[in-house]
C-alpha positions in Angstrom: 73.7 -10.3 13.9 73.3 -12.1 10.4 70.4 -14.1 11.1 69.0 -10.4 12.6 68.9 -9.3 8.4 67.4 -12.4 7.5 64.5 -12.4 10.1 63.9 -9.1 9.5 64.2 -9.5 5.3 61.6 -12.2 5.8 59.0 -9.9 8.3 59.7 -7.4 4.9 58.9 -9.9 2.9 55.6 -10.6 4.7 54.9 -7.2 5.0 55.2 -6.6 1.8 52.8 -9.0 0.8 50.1 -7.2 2.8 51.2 -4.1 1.7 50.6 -5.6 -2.2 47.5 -7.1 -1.3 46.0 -4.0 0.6 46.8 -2.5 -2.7 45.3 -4.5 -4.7 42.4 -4.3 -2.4 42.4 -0.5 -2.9 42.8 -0.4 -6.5 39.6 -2.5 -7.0 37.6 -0.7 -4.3 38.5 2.5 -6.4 38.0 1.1 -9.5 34.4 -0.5 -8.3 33.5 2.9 -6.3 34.6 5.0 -10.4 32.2 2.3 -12.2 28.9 3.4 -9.4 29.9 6.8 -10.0 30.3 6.6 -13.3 26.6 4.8 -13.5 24.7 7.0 -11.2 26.3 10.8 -13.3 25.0 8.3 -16.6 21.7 7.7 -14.7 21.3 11.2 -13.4 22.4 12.9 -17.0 20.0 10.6 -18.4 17.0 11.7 -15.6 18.1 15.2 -16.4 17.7 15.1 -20.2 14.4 13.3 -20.2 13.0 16.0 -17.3 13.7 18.3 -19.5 12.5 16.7 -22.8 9.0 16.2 -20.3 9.2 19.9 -19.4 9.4 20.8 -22.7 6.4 18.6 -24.0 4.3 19.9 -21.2 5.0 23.4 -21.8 4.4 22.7 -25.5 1.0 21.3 -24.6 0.1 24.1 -22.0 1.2 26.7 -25.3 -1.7 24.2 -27.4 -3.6 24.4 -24.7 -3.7 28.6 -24.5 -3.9 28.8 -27.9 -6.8 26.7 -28.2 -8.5 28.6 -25.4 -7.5 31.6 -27.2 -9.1 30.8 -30.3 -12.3 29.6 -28.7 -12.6 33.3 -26.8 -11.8 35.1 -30.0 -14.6 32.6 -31.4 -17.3 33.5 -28.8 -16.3 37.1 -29.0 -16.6 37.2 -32.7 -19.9 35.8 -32.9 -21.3 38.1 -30.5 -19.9 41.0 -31.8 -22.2 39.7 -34.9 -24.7 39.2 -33.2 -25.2 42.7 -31.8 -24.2 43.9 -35.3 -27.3 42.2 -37.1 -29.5 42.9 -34.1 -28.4 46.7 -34.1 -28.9 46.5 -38.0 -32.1 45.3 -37.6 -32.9 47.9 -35.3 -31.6 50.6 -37.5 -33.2 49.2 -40.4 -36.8 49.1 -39.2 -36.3 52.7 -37.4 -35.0 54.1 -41.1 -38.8 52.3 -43.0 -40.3 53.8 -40.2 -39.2 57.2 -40.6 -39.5 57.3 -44.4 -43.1 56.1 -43.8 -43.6 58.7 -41.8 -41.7 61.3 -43.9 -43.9 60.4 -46.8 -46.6 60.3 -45.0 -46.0 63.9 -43.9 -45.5 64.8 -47.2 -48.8 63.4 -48.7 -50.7 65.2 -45.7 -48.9 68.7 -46.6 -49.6 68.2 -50.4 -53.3 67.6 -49.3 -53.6 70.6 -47.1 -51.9 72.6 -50.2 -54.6 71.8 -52.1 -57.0 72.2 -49.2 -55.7 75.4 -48.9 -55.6 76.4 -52.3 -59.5 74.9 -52.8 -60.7 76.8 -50.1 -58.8 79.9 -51.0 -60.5 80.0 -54.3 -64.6 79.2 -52.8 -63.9 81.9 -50.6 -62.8 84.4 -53.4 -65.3 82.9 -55.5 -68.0 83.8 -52.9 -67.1 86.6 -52.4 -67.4 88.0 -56.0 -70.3 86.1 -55.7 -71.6 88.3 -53.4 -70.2 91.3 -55.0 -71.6 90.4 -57.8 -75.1 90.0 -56.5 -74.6 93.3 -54.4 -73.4 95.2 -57.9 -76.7 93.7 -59.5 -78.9 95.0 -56.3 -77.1 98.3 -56.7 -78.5 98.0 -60.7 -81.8 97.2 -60.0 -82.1 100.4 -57.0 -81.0 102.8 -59.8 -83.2 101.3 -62.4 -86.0 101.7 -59.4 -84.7 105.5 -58.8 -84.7 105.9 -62.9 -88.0 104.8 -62.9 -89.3 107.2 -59.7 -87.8 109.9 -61.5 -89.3 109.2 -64.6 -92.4 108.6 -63.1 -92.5 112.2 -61.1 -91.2 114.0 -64.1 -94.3 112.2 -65.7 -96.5 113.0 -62.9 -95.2 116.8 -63.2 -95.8 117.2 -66.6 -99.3 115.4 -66.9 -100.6 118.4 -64.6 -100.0 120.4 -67.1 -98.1 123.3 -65.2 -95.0 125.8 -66.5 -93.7 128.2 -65.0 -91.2 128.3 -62.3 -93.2 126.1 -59.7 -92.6 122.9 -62.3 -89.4 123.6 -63.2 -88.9 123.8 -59.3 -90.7 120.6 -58.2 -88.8 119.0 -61.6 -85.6 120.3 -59.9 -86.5 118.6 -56.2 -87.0 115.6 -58.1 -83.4 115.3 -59.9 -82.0 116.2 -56.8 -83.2 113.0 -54.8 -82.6 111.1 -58.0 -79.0 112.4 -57.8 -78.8 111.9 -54.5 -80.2 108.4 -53.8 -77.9 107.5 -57.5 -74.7 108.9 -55.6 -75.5 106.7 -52.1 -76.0 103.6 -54.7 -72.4 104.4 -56.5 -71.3 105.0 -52.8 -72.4 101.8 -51.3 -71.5 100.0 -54.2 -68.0 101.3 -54.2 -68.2 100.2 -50.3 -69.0 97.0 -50.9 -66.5 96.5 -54.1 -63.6 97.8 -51.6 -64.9 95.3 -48.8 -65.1 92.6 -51.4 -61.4 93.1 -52.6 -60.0 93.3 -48.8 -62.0 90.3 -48.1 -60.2 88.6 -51.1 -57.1 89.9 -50.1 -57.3 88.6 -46.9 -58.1 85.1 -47.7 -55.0 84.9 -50.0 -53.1 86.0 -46.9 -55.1 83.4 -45.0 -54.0 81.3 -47.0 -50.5 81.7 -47.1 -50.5 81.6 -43.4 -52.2 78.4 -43.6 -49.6 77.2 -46.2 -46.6 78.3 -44.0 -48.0 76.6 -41.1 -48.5 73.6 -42.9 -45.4 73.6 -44.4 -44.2 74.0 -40.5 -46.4 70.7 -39.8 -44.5 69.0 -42.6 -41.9 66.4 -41.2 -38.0 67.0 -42.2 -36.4 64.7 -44.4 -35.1 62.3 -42.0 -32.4 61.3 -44.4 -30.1 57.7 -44.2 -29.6 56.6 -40.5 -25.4 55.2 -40.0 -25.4 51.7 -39.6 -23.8 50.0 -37.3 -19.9 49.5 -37.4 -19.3 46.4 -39.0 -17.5 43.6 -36.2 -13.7 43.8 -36.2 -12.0 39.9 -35.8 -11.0 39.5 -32.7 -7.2 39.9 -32.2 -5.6 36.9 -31.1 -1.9 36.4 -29.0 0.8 34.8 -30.7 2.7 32.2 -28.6 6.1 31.3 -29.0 7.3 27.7 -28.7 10.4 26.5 -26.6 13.2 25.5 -29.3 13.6 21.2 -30.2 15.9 20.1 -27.9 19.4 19.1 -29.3 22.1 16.9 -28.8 24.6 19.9 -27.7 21.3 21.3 -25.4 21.7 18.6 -22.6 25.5 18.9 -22.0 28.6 16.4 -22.2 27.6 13.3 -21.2 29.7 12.0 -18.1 33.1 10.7 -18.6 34.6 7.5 -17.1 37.3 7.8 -15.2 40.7 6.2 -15.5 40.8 2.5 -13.9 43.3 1.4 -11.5 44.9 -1.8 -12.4 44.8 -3.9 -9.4 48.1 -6.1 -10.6 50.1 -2.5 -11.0 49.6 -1.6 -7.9 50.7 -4.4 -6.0 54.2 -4.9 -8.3 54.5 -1.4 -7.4 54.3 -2.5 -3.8 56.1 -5.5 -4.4 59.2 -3.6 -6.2 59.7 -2.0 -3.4 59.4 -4.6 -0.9 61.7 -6.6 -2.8 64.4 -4.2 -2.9 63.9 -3.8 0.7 64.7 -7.5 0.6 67.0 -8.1 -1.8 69.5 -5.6 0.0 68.8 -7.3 3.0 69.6 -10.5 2.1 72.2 -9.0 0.1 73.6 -8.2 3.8 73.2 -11.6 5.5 75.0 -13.3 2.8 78.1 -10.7 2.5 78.4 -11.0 6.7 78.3 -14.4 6.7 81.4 -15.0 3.8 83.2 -12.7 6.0 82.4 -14.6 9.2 83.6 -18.1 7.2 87.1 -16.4 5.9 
């Protein structure tokens, strides 16, 4: 029926306006719901760059921070290491006076027993030539005294007043113990000459026995002691810093999306609904000019 069309064009009408309005509705929900989005990616992008502009920072400070601690410990270690150098130095210094104290003290003590040596060396040579000496005069005086005895018996002899072969016998005798007690003077003379010179032999080998054991005594050069090795610096790690942060570091910052216009979307609903209408109406009005011819 006509009035069928225009009942039901105005429900489309109606429900076209809801439709619209629902639409609207929609489009500022969406719109609202893009623009909380849109703040909470700005807030969290923003959150995320400045966590890690504070990571950086700390681990920047934490790099000071090792460094620092580094330097310190190479510090420490460095002035111990000098420490034990000078006290080590110290050490070797004192032990190097003391041996060249000793050195030269072993060498004035071996110069002094050299000449000990040497002095004693010549009072016993000297004593005994000495005694040689007195030994050879002894030996002078006995064969002055057996000169004299002979002398005296030749005298003695001849004063009796005898020739013949009885004096020139006794006269013999006599030269004979003359020559004989002359020859045990050369002899024991000769004895004591030999004994003299071994005697003075032997010293000179006594003392260059004494002289070798002295020089045997005599303390070796004790020469120049190494010194300590001179403290190295401690080495000291190199730390590498995180790069500045830039711009192009962080990312895009977010994008807002595309608004919906609320008024678009219900004349998009409403050009429909209107067509809807319009034809219905359209309808009514072409039945009822019928109806009236």
């Amino acid at each position: 029926m006509p009035w069928d069309k225009l009942i039901g064009g105005l429900f489309s009408f109606f429900g076209g306006k809801q439709q619209a309005d629902a639409a609207k509705e929609m489009a500022e929900l969406q719109n609202k719901a893009m623009e909380e989005q849109y703040k909470y990616d700005l807030d969290a992008y923003n959150a995320a760059k400045q966590s890690a502009i504070s990571k950086r920072d700390h681990a920047v400070r934490e790099i000071e921070l090792r460094a620092k601690n580094e330097g310190k410990i190479a510090a420490h270690k460095d002035a111990m290491n000098q420490a034990s150098y000078n006290y080590n130095m110290q050490i070797r210094n004192q032990q190097q006076g003391l041996n060249d104290r000793m050195y030269a003290k072993s060498e004035d003590i071996y110069d002094k027993q050299l000449s000990i040596n040497a002095a004693n060396e010549k009072a016993a040579k000297m004593d005994e030539r000495r005694k040689l000496r007195e030994i050879e005069t002894e030996k002078r005086y006995d064969q002055q005294d057996v000169y004299l005895e002979t002398l005296e018996a030749e005298g003695a002899i001849r004063a009796r007043g005898q020739s013949g072969r009885s004096v020139d016998k006794r006269s013999s005798m006599n030269a004979l113990k003359s020559s004989q007690a002359l020859a045990l003077l050369d002899l024991s003379l000769d004895n004591a000459t030999i004994a003299a010179q071994s005697a003075i032999r032997d010293i000179g080998k006594e003392r260059v026995i004494k002289d070798i054991n002295a020089y045997a005594a005599k303390m070796l050069d004790p020469g120049e002691l190494p010194e300590p090795i001179a403290p190295i610096a401690t080495p000291q790690a190199e730390f590498l810093y995180p790069p500045v942060y830039e711009d192009y570091d962080f990312g895009p910052a977010p994008v807002k999306g595309a608004r919906t216009s609320p008024s678009a979307a219900a004349q998009k609903v409403w050009g429909t609904t209107i067509s809807s209408v319009a034809g219905t109406v359209g309808s009514f009005f072409a039945d009822n000019t019928k109806n009236i011819n």
